[in-house]
C-alpha positions, 0 to 999 in steps of 0.5 A, a space after each residue: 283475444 276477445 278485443 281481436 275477434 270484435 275487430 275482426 268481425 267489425 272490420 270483415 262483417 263476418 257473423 261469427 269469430 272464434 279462437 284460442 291460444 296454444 295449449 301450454 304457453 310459449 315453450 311449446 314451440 308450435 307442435 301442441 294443440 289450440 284450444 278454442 277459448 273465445 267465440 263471437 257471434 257464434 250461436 251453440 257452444 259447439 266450438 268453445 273447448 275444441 283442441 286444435 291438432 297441428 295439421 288437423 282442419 283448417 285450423 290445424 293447417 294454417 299452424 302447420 303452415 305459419 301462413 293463413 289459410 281459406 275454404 269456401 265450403 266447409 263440409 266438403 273441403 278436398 284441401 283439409 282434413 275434417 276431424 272438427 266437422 261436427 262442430 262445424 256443423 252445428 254452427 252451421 259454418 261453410 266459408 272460414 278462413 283461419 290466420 296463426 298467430 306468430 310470435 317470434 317464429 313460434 305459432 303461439 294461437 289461430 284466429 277464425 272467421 267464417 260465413 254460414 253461406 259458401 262464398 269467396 272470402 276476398 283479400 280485404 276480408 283476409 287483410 282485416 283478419 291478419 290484422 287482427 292477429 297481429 294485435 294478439 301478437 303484440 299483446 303476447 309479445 308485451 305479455 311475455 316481457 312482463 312476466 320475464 321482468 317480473 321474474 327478473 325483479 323477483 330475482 334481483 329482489 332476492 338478492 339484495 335482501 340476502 345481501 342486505 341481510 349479511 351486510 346487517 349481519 356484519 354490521 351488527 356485530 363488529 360495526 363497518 367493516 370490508 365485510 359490511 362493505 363488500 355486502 353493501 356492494 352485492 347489494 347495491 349491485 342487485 338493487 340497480 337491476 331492481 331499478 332498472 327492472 323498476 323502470 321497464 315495468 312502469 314503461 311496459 305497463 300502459 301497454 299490457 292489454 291484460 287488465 289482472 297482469 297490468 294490475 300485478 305490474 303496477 303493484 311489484 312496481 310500488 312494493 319496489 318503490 316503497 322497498 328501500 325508501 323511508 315512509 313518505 313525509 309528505 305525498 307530492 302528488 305525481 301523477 302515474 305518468 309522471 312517475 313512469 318519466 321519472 322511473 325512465 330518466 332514472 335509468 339515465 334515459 335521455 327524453 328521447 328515449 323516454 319518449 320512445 319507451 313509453 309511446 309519448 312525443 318528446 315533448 310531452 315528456 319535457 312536460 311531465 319532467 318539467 311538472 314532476 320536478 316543480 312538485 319536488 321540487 328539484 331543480 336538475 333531473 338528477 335531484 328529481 329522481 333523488 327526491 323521488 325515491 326519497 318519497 318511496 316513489 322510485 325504488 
């Protein structure tokens, strides 16, 4: 939100942008309220904090509308109803445009900018502020599917202790049996979801603007990695990037599809293969990715 309201006033020269996110996540389904939580240029606190009502101001139009939505002076606006006047005011604020942002046709947060003269707002100024939002839906779109992922791991992690822990079980007292055998299998089973989460989550990484969920990302991805592999006897020296070509190919990605998952050229990702498999030494992909998880690279 915060990167957003920087572009959008670089990009219009508004003095001032604010906004917020709908109360209460994604399940909410447009029908809460927005609490502005990020102000740029602006002077006072008036604003921070306020609950944005559907259908209440100029914000609360432009979410119950899902469209954008302009005045040009504030106070005396026919076209909106003016709960938020106070805190308007004290900003000193008349031409605003607010623009909701629409994730998967749920209103999820509005962005704002706005003049402290009355004066049209023209379409290039609204171009650049639709823009701007539409970063803040693709950053709660990659937010989203991390925390679903992680979820998922969470999950299938679960599983295959459970199942590790019967197949041990079995195994310990009578030696291999069908039962360790069919316990094994759940948790193979739940392990190759873990493996395939694994490589989701290195490819979603890089593109989580969040820096503190980025880092939670990178740490479950290494807790998978080191989960079913003995201690490293020796560190190969692949680099993050490497790794995240590896965790893909792992999956049975083919290079353009790799390539595809994690915004790189095809040929950048025959690179990176290319060097991962010197420094493992392998010779065909599939030991590039055995080797790996030899060393707790890959789970």
């Amino acid at each position: 939100m915060r990167a957003a309201l920087v572009r959008l006033r670089r990009g219009t020269g508004l003095p001032v942008a604010f906004g917020g996110l709908m109360a209460g996540g994604p399940m909410t389904g447009g029908t809460g309220s927005v609490r502005i939580g990020e102000l740029s240029g602006a002077v006072t606190g008036a604003l921070r904090g306020l609950a944005i009502a559907t259908g209440n101001g100029l914000g609360g139009k432009a979410l119950a509308l899902s469209r954008p939505c302009a005045v040009t002076d504030y106070p005396v606006s026919l076209h909106i109803s003016h709960e938020y006047d106070a805190a308007v005011a004290a900003e000193g604020l008349l031409s605003v445009l607010a623009v909701p942002v629409v994730v998967r046709r749920r209103v999820r947060g509005v962005l704002y900018g706005a003049l402290r003269t009355a004066q049209p707002l023209g379409d290039r100024t609204l171009g650049e502020a639709v823009a701007a939002a539409r970063d803040v839906e693709q950053a709660l779109v990659v937010r989203d599917e991390a925390r679903a992922l992680l979820a998922a791991v969470a999950g299938a992690g679960a599983a295959g202790s459970v199942a590790g822990g019967v197949a041990g079980s079995v195994a310990g007292a009578g030696g291999p049996t069908a039962g360790s055998g069919a316990g094994a299998a759940v948790g193979s089973a739940a392990w190759e979801e873990v493996r395939e989460a694994h490589g989701a989550l290195r490819a979603l990484a890089p593109r989580v603007m969040d820096p503190a969920l980025r880092e939670e990302l990178l740490a479950v991805c290494g807790r998978l990695a080191s989960a079913t592999a003995p201690p490293p006897v020796r560190d190969v020296g692949l680099t993050p990037r490497e790794v995240d070509v590896l965790a893909c190919v792992a999956t049975g990605a083919t290079n353009a599809v790799t390539a595809e998952r994690l915004g790189l050229r095809p040929e950048t990702v025959k690179a990176y293969l290319r060097s991962a498999m010197r420094k493992l030494g392998a010779h065909t992909r599939l030991e590039a990715v055995v080797a790996s998880r030899r060393a707790g690279l890959l789970p």
